[in-house]
N, C-alpha and C positions, 0 to 999 in steps of 0.2 A: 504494500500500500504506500502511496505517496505521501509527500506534505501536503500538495497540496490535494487529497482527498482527505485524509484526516483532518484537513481545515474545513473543508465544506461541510463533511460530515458536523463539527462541533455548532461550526454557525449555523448549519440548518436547524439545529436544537438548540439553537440560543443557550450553549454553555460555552461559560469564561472561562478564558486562559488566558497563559501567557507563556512571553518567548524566555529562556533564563537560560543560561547555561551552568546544567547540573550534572556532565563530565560523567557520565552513566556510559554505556555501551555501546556509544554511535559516537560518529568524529563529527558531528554539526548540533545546533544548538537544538533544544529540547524544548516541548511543548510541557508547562504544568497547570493541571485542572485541580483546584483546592476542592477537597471535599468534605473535611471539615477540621473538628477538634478533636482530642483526645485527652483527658487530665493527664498528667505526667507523674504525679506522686511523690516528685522530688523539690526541696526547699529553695531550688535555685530557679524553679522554671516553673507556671502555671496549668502549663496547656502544651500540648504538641497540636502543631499545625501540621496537618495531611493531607497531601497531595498525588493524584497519579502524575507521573512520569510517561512523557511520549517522548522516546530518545528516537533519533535518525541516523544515516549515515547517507555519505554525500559519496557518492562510488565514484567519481571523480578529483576529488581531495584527496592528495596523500596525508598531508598533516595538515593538523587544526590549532588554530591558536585560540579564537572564543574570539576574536574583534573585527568589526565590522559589518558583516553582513549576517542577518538573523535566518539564513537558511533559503535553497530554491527549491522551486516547489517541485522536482523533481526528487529530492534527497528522500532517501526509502525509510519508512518505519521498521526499528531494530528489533525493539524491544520496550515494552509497558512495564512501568513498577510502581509500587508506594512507596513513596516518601515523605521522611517524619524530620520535624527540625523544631527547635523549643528558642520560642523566643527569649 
């Protein structure tokens, strides 16, 4: 699947995301859809914020550095994950 079908896909259901690079398993920037919270338990942090992960790769890119351009819409979907970060 592409970027840019997994973009039509989300805007056709009016789900937010955003572009971030979270350095998962594809060498181009990553789409993250918040999905919600989670208490965290611990006295340093309230809440874990959770996100799926849409990582890509750009089968034309040998290396990536993360600056400049936020991915073409050909870059293929690698791999989906959750991800948890505590603010």
């Amino acid at each position: 699947m592409t970027r840019e079908a997994v973009t039509e896909y989300l805007e056709t259901r009016h789900v937010r995301y955003g572009e971030s690079v979270m350095r998962g398993s594809g060498n181009a920037w990553s789409y993250k859809v918040r999905i919600g919270t989670d208490p965290s338990g611990r006295f340093d942090c309230a809440n874990w914020e959770v996100y799926i992960v849409f990582d890509f790769d750009n089968p034309t890119r040998k290396t990536w550095e993360g600056r400049g351009d936020t991915g073409a819409p050909s870059d293929v979907l690698k791999d989906s994950r959750i991800f948890k970060f505590c603010w």
